[in-house]
N, C-alpha and C positions, 0 to 999 in steps of 0.2 A: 248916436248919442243916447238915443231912450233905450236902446236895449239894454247900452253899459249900465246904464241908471238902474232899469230891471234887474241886471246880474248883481250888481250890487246890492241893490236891497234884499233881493232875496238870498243871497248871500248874511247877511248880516243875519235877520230873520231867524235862518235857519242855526246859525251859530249863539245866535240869541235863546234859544228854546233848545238846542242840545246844551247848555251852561244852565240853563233854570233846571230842565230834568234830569241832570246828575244828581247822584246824593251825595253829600256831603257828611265825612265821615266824624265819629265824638264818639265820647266814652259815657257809660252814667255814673255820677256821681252822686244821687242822691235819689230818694223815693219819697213819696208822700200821699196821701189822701186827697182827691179831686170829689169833689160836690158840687160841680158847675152846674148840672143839671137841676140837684132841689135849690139851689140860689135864685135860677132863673126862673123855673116855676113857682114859687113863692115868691121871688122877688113881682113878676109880674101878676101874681091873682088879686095880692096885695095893696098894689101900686091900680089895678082898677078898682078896688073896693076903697082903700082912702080916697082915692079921688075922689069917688061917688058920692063920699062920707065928708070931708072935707077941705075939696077944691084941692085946689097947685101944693098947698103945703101939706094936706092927707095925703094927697098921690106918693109926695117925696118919702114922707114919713114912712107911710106904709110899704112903698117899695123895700126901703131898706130895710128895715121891720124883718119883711118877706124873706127877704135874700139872707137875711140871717137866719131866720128861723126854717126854711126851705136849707138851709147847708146844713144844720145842727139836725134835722129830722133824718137827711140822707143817709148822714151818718152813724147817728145813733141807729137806723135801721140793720146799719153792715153794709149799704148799698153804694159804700162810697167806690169809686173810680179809681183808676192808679194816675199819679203824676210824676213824671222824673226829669230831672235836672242832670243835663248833660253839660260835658264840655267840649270844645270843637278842637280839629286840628289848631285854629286860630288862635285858643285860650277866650272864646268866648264863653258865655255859661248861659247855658239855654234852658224854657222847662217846658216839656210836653206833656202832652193827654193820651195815654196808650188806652183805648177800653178794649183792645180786641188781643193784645200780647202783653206777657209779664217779664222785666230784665233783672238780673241782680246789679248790686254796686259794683263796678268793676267790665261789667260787660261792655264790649266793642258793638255801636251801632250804626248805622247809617240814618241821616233827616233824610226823609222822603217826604219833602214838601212842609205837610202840619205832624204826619206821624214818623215814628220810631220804625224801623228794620233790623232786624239782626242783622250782622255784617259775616257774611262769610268768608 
């Protein structure tokens, strides 16, 4: 009885983790500018400097403050990120953060996980 149990779960398991690392195929359908990075950096230098400056509601303040002003510097710099909006087999609509590959509209990709793949 506990072997069957053994084959069984590992069984599952194993069919569990080959269905998560499949990719799952979409098209792009859209591009955009990514500033997650000066958002968070500013968001957080900011968000300890209000604090410091004026308690719970400086913290809030200036976080937000931050995360805007940290997106708007990113970008104004040129340094912003790419972001694209895919659609899935499904008709889902998705949006990613590529900083390492660029897609046009129109390109076949594969979700590998948080990132984009070409699809060959």
């Amino acid at each position: 009885m506990l072997k069957t149990f053994r084959k069984i779960t590992a069984a599952i398991a194993l069919s569990t983790l080959l269905l998560a690392a499949s990719a799952q195929g979409a098209e792009v359908i859209g591009h955009g500018d990514d500033n997650t990075g000066g958002q968070v950096s500013g968001g957080f230098s900011l968000f300890l400097i209000g604090g410091a400056a004026g308690g719970p509601l400086g913290a809030i303040a200036g976080g937000l403050l931050g995360a805007w002003a940290g997106g708007e510097a990113q970008q104004q710099a040129g340094l912003s990120g790419d972001r694209y909006a895919v659609r899935t087999e499904q008709g889902e609509t998705l949006s990613f953060r590529s900083p390492n590959r660029q897609f046009a509209i129109g390109d076949r990709v594969n979700i590998d996980g948080i990132r984009l793949q070409p699809a060959h």
